[in-house]
C-alpha positions as CSV (number, residue, x, y, z in Angstrom):
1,X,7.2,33.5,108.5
2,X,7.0,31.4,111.6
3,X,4.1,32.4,113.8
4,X,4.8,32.1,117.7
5,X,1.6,32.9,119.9
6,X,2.4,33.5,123.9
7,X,-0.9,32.7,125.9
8,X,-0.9,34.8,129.1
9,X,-3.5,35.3,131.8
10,X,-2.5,38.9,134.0
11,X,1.3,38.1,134.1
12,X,1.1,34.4,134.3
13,X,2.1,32.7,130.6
14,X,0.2,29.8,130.2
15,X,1.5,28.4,127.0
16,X,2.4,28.6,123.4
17,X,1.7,27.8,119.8
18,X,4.3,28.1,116.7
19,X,3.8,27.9,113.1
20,X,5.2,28.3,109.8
21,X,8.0,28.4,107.9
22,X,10.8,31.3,108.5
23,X,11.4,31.4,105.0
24,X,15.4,32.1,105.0
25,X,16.1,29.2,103.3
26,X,14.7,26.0,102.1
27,X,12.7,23.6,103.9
28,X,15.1,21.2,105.2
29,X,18.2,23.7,105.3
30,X,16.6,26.9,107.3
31,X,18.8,27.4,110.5
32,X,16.2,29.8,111.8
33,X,13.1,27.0,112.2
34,X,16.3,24.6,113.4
35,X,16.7,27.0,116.0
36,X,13.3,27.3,116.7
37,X,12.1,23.5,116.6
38,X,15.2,23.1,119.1
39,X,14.0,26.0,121.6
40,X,10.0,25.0,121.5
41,X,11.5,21.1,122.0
42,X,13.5,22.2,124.9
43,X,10.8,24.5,126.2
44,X,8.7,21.4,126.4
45,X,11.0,19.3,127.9
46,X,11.8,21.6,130.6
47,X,8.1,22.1,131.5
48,X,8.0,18.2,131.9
49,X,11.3,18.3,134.0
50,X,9.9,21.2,136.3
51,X,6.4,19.2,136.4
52,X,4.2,21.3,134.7
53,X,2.8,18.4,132.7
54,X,2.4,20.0,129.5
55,X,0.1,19.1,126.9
56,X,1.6,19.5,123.7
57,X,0.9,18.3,120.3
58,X,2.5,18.7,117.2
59,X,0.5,18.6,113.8
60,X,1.8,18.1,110.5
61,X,1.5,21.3,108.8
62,X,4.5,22.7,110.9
63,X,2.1,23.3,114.1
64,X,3.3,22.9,117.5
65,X,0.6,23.5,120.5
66,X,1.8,23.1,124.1
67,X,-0.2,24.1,127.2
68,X,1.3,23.9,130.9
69,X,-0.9,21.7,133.0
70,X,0.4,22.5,136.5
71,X,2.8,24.6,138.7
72,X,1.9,27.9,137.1
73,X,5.8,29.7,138.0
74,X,7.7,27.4,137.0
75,X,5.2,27.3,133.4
76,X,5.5,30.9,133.5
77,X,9.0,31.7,134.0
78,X,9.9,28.8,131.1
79,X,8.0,30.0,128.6
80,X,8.9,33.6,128.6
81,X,12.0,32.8,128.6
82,X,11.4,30.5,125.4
83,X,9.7,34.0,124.2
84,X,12.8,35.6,125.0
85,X,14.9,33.4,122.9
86,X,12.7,33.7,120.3
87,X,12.9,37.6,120.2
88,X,16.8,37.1,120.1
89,X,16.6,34.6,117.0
90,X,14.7,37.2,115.3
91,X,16.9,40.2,115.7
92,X,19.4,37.9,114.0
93,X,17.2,36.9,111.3
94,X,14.9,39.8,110.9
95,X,11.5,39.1,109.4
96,X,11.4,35.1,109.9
97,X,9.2,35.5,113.8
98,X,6.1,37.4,114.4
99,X,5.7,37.3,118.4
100,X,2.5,38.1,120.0
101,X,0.9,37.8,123.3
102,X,-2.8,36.8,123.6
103,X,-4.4,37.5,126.7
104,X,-6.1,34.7,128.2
């Protein structure tokens, strides 16, 4: 199961880590952790673009960490909706996300 943690602060989101494997196919042939990788990759991009200077890293055992550095609304309004995408893949493909929100 792919893991996606939303960092908020009141109702500011302040970034994100994903992990895991959605487990509806093979590694290498899963559509749902394509769909995934592409959203969190265009999440991060778009934080860039916007100039939120997000620090992200990536680990090898399927971890992805990204943190907005600056302009707090534009951060915000990115990664919720990166959260709402999310929620959309996983009515789809039930049982491949868990979505929380920690309060930060």
């Amino acid at each position: 199961m792919i893991r996606a943690v939303f960092y908020k602060s009141k109702e500011i989101f302040s970034g994100f880590e994903i992990s895991g494997h959605a487990g509806y196919a093979e590694i290498g042939s899963d559509i749902v952790c394509a769909s995934v990788s592409s959203a969190v990759q265009l999440a991060i991009n778009l934080l860039a673009e916007f100039g939120c200077e997000p620090l992200a890293e990536a680990q090898n055992n399927n971890i992805v960490r990204c943190k907005a550095g600056l302009s707090e609304e534009n951060a915000s309004r990115i990664i919720y909706q990166l959260m709402i995408h999310l929620k959309s893949i996983l009515e789809e493909f039930p049982q491949t996300i868990k979505i929380t929100i920690s309060e930060v």
